[in-house]
C-alpha positions as CSV (number, residue, x, y, z in Angstrom):
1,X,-16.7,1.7,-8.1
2,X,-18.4,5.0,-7.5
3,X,-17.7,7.2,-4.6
4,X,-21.6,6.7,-3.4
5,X,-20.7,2.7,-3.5
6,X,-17.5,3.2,-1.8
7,X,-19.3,5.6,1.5
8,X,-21.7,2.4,1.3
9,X,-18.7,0.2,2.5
10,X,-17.2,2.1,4.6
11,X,-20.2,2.3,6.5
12,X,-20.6,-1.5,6.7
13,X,-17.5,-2.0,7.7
14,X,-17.4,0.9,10.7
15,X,-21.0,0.4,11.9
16,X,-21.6,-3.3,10.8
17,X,-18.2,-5.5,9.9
18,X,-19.7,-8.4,9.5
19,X,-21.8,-7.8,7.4
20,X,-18.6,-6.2,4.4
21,X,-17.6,-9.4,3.2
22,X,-20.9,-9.4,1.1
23,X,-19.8,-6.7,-0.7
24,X,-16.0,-8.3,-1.6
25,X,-14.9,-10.1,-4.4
26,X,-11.8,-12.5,-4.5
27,X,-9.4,-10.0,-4.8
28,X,-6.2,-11.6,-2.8
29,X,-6.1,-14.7,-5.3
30,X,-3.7,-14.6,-8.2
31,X,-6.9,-16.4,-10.0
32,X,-8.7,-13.5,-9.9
33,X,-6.5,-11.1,-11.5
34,X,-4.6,-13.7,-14.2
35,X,-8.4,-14.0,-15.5
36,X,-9.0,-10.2,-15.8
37,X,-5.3,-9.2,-17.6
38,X,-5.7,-11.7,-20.1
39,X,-7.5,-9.0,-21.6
40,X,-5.2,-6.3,-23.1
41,X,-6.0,-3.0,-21.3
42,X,-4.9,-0.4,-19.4
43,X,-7.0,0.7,-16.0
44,X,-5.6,3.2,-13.5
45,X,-7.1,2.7,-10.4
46,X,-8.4,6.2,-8.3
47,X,-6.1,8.5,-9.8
48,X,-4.4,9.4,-12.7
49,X,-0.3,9.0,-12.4
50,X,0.2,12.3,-13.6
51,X,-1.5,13.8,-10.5
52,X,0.0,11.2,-8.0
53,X,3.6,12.2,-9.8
54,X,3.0,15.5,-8.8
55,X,1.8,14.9,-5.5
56,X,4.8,13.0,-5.2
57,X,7.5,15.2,-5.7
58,X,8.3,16.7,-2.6
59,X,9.9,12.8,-1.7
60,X,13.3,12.3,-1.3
61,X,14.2,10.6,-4.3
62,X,15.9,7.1,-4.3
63,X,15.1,3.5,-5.0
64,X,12.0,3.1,-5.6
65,X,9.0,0.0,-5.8
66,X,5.3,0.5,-7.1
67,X,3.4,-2.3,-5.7
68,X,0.5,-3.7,-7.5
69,X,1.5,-2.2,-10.4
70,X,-1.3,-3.8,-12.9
71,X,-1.5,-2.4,-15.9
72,X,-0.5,1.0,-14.3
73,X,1.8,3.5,-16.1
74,X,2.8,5.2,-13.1
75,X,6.0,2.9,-12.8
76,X,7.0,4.8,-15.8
77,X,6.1,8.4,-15.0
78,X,7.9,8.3,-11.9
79,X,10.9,6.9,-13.5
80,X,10.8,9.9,-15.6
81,X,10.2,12.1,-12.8
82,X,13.7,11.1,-11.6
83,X,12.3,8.1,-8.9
84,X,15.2,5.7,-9.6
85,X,16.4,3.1,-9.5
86,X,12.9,1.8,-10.0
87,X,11.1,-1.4,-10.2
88,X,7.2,-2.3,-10.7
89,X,5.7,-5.6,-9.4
90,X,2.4,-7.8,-9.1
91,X,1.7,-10.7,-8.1
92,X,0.2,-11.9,-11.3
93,X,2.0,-14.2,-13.4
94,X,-0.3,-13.1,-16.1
95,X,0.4,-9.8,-15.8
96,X,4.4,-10.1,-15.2
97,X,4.3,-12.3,-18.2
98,X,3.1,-9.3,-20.5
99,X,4.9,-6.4,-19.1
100,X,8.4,-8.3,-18.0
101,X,10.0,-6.7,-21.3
102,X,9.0,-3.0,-21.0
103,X,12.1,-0.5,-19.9
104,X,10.9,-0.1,-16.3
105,X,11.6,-3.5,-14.6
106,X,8.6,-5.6,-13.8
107,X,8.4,-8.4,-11.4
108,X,6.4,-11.5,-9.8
109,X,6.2,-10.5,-5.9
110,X,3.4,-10.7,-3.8
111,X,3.6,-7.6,-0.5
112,X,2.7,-9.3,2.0
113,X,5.6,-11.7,1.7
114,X,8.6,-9.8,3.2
115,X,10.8,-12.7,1.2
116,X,9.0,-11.2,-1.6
117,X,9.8,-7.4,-1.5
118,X,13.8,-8.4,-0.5
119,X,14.2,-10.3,-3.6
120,X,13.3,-7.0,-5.1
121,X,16.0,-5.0,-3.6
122,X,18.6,-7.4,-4.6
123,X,17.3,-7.3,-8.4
124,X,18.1,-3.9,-7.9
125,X,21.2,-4.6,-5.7
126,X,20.2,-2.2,-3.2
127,X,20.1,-2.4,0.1
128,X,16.3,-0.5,1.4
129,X,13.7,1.7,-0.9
130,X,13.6,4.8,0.0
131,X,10.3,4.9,-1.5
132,X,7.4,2.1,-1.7
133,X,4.4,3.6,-3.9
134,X,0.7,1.7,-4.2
135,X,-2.1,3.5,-6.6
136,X,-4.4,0.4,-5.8
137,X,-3.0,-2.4,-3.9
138,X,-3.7,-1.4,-0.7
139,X,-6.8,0.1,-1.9
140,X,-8.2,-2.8,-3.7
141,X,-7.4,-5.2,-0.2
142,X,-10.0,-2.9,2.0
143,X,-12.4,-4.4,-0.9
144,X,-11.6,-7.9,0.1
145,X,-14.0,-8.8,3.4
146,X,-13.0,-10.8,6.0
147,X,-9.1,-10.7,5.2
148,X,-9.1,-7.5,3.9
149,X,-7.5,-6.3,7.9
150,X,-4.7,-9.2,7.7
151,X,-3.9,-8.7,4.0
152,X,-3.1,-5.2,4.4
153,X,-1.3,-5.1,7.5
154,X,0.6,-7.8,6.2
155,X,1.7,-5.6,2.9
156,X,2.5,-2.9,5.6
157,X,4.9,-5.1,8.1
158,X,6.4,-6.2,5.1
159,X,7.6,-2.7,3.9
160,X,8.7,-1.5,7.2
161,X,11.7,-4.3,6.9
162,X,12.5,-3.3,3.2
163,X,12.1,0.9,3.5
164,X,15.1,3.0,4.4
165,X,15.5,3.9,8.1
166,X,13.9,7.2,9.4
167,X,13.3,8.6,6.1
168,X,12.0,5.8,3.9
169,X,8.2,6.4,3.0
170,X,5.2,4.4,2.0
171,X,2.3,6.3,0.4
172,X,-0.7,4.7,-1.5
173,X,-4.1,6.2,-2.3
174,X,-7.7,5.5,-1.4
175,X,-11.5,6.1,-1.8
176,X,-11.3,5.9,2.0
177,X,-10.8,8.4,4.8
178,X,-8.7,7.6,7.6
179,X,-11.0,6.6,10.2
180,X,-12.4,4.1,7.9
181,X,-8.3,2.9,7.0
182,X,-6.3,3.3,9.6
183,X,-7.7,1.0,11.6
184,X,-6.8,-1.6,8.6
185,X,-3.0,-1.0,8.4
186,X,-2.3,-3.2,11.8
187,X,-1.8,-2.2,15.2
188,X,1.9,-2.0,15.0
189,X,1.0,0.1,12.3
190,X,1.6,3.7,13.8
191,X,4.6,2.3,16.4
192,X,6.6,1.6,12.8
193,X,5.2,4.5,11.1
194,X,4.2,8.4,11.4
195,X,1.1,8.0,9.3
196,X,-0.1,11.6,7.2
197,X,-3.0,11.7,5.2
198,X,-4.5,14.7,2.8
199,X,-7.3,15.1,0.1
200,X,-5.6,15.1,-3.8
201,X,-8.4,15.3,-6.0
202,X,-12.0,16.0,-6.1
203,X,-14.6,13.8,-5.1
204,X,-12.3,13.1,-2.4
205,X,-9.4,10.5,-3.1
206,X,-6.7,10.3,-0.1
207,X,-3.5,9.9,-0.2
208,X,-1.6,8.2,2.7
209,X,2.1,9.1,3.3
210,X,3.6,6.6,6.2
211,X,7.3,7.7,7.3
212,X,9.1,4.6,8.6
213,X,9.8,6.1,12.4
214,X,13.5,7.0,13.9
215,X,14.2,3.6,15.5
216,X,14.9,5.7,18.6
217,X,11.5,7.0,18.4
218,X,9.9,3.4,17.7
219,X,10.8,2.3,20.9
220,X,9.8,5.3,22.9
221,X,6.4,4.7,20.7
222,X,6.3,1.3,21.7
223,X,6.8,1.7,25.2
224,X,3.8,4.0,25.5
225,X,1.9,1.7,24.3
226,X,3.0,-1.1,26.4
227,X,2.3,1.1,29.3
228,X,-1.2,2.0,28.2
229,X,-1.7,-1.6,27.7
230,X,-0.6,-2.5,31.2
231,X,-2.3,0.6,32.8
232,X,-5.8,-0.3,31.0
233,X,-5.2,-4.1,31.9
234,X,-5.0,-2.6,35.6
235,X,-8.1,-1.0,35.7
236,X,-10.1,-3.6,34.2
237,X,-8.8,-5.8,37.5
């Protein structure tokens, strides 16, 4: 998609959401994707790994998942960058099926199941990720219409419960800039998270960096917003 087609949906989404779901394609069913990677291709989606791996480097390394891996080699170069002990998954039994054998682990998980991303953790027989990377998951969902909003804040609740406590990090990139995505990820969103964003490459791709919060500093989080909830819900009496 070109970055003139991608303004294009952002605008329909920020000034006329009902109208983006006539710009999606199926995107959230397994159908979709098995049909494409029967083909024999790879497609990196927005970036190249290279730059992301740089980008990347100033993490704290540890256990780390790629989600939506496709047919992605960025599992491998952060391997190689030292991002270990590391595992790739889809949710494409297609695309599991050709890649289950390659040296960096490949599995059959689908994000938004947090069942899902546990089952990953004990394949690796840890206990949280210190790192949860996305070149195109996340990015792909905002594509998806209508349930684009409850796909992707479903993939983000689910890797609050699997990321290391106050230092475990999920960053993914997009087309989009944050007033167009934030308002995607789910309101619970920034009360789980400290959510930084920054340009990587040129025409503008972003790349999101969300630092699961102190739990300390969750709830103070969360009790502001309960008392701006109940203040607002005061005034409007």
């Amino acid at each position: 998609m070109s970055i003139r087609g991608r303004k294009f949906i952002d605008f329909l989404r920020y000034k006329v959401p009902f109208l983006s779901g006539s710009t999606s394609a199926p995107i959230h069913k397994t159908s979709y994707w098995d049909a494409i990677y029967q083909d024999s291709f790879v497609f990196e989606w927005g970036v190249q790994p290279k730059i992301l791996g740089d980008e990347l480097m100033g993490l704290q390394k540890g256990p780390t998942c790629v989600l939506g891996a496709g047919t992605s080699v960025l599992g491998s170069e952060l391997a190689q960058r030292g991002f270990k002990p590391l595992v790739q998954c889809d949710f494409s039994p297609e695309i599991v099926k050709k890649r289950e054998k390659e040296d960096v682990p490949f599995k059959l998980a689908d994000a938004t199941k947090t069942e899902d991303l546990k089952s990953l953790l004990a394949f690796l027989e840890v206990k949280q990720f210190q790192n949860i990377v996305d070149k195109g998951l996340i990015d792909g969902l905002y594509l998806g219409g209508e349930t684009s909003s409850l796909l992707i804040s479903d993939v983000i609740s689910s890797c609050s419960h699997v990321l290391t406590p106050n230092t475990g990090t999920l960053s993914f990139v997009s087309f989009s800039p944050p007033k167009h995505m934030v308002p995607l990820l789910g309101k619970n969103a920034p009360l789980a998270f400290k959510i930084d964003c920054r340009e990587i490459a040129d025409p503008p791709i972003y790349l999101y960096e969300m630092r699961v919060r102190e739990e300390k500093r969750r709830r103070t989080v969360h009790q502001k917003h309960q008392d701006k909830t109940r203040k607002r819900n005061q005034k409007r009496r």
